[in-house]
C-alpha positions in Angstrom: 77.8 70.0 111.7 73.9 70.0 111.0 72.1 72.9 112.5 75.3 73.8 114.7 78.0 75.9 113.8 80.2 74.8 111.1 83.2 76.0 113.0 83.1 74.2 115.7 85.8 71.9 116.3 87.8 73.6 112.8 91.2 73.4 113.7 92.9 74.5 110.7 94.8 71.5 110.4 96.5 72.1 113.2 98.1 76.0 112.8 97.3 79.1 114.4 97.2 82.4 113.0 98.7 85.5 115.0 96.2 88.9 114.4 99.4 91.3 113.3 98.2 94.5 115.5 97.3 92.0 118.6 93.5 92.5 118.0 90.6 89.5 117.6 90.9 87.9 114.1 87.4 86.6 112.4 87.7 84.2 109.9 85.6 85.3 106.7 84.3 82.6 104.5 86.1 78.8 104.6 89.5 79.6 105.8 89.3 82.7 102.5 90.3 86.2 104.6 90.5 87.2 108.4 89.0 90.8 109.4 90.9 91.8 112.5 89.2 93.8 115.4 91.1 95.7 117.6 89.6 98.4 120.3 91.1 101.2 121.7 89.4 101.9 124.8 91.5 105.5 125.6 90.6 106.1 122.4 87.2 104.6 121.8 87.9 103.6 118.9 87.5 100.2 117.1 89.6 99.3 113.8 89.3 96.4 111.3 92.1 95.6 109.5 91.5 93.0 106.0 93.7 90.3 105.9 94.0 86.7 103.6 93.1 83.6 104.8 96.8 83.3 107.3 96.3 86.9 108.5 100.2 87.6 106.5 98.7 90.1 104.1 96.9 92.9 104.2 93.8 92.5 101.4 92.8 95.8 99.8 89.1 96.4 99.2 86.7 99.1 97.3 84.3 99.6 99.9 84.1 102.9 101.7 82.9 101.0 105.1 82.5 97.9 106.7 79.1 97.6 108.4 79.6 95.8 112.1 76.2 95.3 114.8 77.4 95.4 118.0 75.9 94.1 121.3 77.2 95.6 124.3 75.0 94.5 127.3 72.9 93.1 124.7 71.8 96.0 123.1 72.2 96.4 119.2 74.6 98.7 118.0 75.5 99.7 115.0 78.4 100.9 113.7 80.1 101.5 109.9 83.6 102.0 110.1 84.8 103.9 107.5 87.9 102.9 105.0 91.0 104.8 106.3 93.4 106.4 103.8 97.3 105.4 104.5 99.6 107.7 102.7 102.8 105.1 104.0 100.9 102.4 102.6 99.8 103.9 99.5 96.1 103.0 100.6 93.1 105.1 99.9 89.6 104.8 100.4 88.4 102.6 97.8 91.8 100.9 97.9 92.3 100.1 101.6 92.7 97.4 104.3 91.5 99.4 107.6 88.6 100.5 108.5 87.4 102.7 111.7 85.1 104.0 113.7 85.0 106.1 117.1 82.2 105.8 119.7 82.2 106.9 122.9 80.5 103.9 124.1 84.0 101.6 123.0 85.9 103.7 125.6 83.8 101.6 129.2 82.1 98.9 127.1 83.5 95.1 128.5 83.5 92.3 126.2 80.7 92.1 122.9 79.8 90.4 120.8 78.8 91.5 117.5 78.3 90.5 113.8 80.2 92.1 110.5 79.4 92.4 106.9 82.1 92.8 104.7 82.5 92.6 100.4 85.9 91.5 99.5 86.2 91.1 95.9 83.1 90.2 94.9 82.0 88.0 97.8 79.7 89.2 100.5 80.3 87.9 103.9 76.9 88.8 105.6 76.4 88.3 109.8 79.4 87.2 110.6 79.8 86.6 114.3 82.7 87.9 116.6 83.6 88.2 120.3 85.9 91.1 121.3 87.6 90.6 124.9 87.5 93.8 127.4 
């Protein structure tokens, strides 16, 4: 779509994928990975999971954070959530699917919008957009 948004109207050929911890999945790329959102709002915390391009499989990656702008109300807000070692998993950082971060803001924030920057093996996806419900 010129000078639109080259997702509108994508309809992955006619499938849905299901975010595996019942968060927001953003797709990465052209249909490549998924990041999947998820807030906490007891906790205040807000965690990315990395998955492949259907969301089935967790993706490992080497970076020790994923670097999110929020906009609550409007205002921008940044967060890096940091990678999460998983001694069930095997994961570590510099090995790991999740990410998180806690703000007290997350806790009484409604929906936001924000953008995420992720490298997954050797691709940077920069300003990725996202909307997170309440």
């Amino acid at each position: 779509v010129p000078g639109g948004d080259a997702h509108a109207g994508h309809n992955h050929g006619g499938h849905a994928h299901a975010a595996p911890h019942g968060g927001t999945l953003v797709e990465l790329g052209d249909h490549a990975y998924n990041v999947e959102l998820l807030r906490d709002p007891a906790t205040g915390k807000l965690t990315a999971w990395i998955l492949d391009a259907h969301a089935e499989n967790f993706v490992r990656i080497a970076s020790p954070a994923i670097e999110v702008v929020a906009m609550p109300g409007g205002k921008f807000t940044p967060l890096s959530l940091a990678a999460v070692a998983n001694p069930a998993t095997g994961e570590t950082v510099g090995s790991t699917s999740q990410f998180e971060v806690q703000a007290d803001w997350l806790k009484t924030s409604g929906p936001f919008s924000g953008i995420v920057t992720v490298e997954i093996r050797g691709t940077k996806f920069e300003k990725v957009g996202f909307a997170l419900p309440k």
